[in-house]
N, C-alpha and C positions, 0 to 999 in steps of 0.2 A: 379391572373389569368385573372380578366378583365384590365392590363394595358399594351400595346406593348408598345417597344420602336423604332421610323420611327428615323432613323440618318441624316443630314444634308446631302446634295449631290451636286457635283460640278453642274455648269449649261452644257447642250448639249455643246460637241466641247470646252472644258476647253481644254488646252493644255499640260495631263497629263506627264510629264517628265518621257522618256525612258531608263534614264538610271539613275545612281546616283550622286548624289553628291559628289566630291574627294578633298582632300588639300592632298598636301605633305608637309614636313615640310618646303619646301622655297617657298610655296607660303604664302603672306597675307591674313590673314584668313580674311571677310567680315562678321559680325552679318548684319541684314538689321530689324529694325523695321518699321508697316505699321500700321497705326492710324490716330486718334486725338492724337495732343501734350497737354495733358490737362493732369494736376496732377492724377485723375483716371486712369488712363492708365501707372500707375509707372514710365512716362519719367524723372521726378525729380531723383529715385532712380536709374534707367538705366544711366544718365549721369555722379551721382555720382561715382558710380561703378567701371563705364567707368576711368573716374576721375583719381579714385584710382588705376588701373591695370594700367594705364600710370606711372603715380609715382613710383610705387612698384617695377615694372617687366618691361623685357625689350622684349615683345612681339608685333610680328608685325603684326598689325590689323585697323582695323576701323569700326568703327558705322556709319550706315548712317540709319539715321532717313526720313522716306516717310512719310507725312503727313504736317498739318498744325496745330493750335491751338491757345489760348490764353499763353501757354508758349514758343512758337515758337521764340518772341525777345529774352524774356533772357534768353533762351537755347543759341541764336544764339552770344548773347553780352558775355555769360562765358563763351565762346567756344573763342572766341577773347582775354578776357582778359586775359584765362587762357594759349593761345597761344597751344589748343588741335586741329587746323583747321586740322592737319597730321592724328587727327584721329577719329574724329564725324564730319560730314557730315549732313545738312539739305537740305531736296531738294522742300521743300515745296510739294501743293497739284499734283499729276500725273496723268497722265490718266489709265484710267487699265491696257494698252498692255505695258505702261511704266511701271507700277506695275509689271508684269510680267518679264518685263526686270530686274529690280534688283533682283528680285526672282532666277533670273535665274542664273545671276552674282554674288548672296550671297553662302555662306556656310551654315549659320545659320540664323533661323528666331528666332526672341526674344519679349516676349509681356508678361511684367510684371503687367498685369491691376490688380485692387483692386476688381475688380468685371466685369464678362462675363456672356451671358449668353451661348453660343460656338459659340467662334471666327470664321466669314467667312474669316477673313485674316489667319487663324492658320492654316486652311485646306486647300487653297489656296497652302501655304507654302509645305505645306506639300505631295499636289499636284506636287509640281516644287521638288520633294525632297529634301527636306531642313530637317534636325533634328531642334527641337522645342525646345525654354525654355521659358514657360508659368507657370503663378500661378496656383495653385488649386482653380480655383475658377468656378462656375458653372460646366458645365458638359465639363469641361476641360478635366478630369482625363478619362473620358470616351475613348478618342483616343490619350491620350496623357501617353505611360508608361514610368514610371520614368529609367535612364538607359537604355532604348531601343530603342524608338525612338527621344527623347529629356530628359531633365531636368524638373520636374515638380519642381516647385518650392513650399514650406510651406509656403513661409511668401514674402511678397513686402518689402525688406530690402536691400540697396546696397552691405553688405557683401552677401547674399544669393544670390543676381544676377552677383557678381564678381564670386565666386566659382562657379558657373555654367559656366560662360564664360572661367574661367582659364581651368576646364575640358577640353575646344576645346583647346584651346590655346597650355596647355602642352602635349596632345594628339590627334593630328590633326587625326591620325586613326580612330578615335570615326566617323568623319562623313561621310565616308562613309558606315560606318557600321548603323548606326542609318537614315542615307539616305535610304539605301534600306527597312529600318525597316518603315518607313515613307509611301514609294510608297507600301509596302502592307498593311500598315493599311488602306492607303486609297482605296484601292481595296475590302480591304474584308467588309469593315464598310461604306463605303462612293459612292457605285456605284447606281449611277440614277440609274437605269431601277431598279435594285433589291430593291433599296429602296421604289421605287415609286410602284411596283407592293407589297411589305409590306402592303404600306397604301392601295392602293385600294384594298385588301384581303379582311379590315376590314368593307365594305359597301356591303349592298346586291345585 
């Protein structure tokens, strides 16, 4: 009874998306990840994955990885050797309104880190209606329900981040369903003024 919980909140004039997110089944699904390219942040395992649903299945998509890092080259040299350019994508550092541009252009936001403490990129995402597939890891699971508005993930394992991706894949319905589930979570959990009037509640 002495601990409130004040949630994360977009900043003034975010550009909350008014509508949802759609794929039909002939369009190319987009995952879009938004990071550090750095082992913490499961790109190792999200490539693999990736890797794998190329080989296996014959779904049409692409990753496009936003960011930069210290795994940046040999992401960018397997992606050449393995001859995957058709379908991961590095676009190095961007600027936010570019950030917002693939957000807007993806289907799905994906961010398999080892450790969060909650992702300003996941709300962002989820801001632009995107459905989520995130680890459990800090106070993820907080806005992030498993089936509802993304995939919560147990574990950083390329098999666990393929079957999360194969869901969109074999079932392109899932996002807009899980889009709209997205724009009210961030409505009911994540709105400035009511968060901000929470915390100032707590001062005399």
């Amino acid at each position: 009874d002495k601990i409130i919980t004040v949630r994360n909140w977009l900043p003034s004039g975010f550009p909350v998306a008014d509508d949802i997110t759609s794929a039909d089944k002939l369009s190319r699904i987009k995952f879009v990840f938004v990071g550090w390219l750095v082992a913490e942040k499961g790109v190792l395992e999200l490539v693999e994955a990736t890797e794998q649903l190329v080989s296996e299945f014959d779904f049409d998509f692409e990753l496009v990885l936003v960011g930069d890092g210290t795994l940046r080259e040999s992401i960018e040299k397997g992606v050449e050797i393995k001859s995957l350019q058709n379908h991961i994508k590095v676009t190095g550092w961007q600027t936010h309104s570019d950030v917002l541009k693939h957000l807007k252009s993806s289907h799905v936001f994906i961010l398999p880190s080892k450790a969060e403490g909650f992702p300003n990129a996941m709300l962002e995402a989820m801001a632009s209606g995107l459905p989520v597939i995130c680890t459990d890891v800090g106070a993820v699971s907080d806005s992030l329900n498993d089936t509802v508005n993304g995939v919560l993930l147990s574990e950083c394992t390329p098999n666990a981040i393929k079957q999360a991706m194969t869901s969109y894949l074999s079932c392109p319905d899932l996002i807009a369903k899980q889009s709209a589930e997205s724009l009210s979570m961030v409505q009911r959990q994540h709105d400035l003024e009511i968060n901000c009037g929470e915390l100032f509640e707590q001062f005399p």
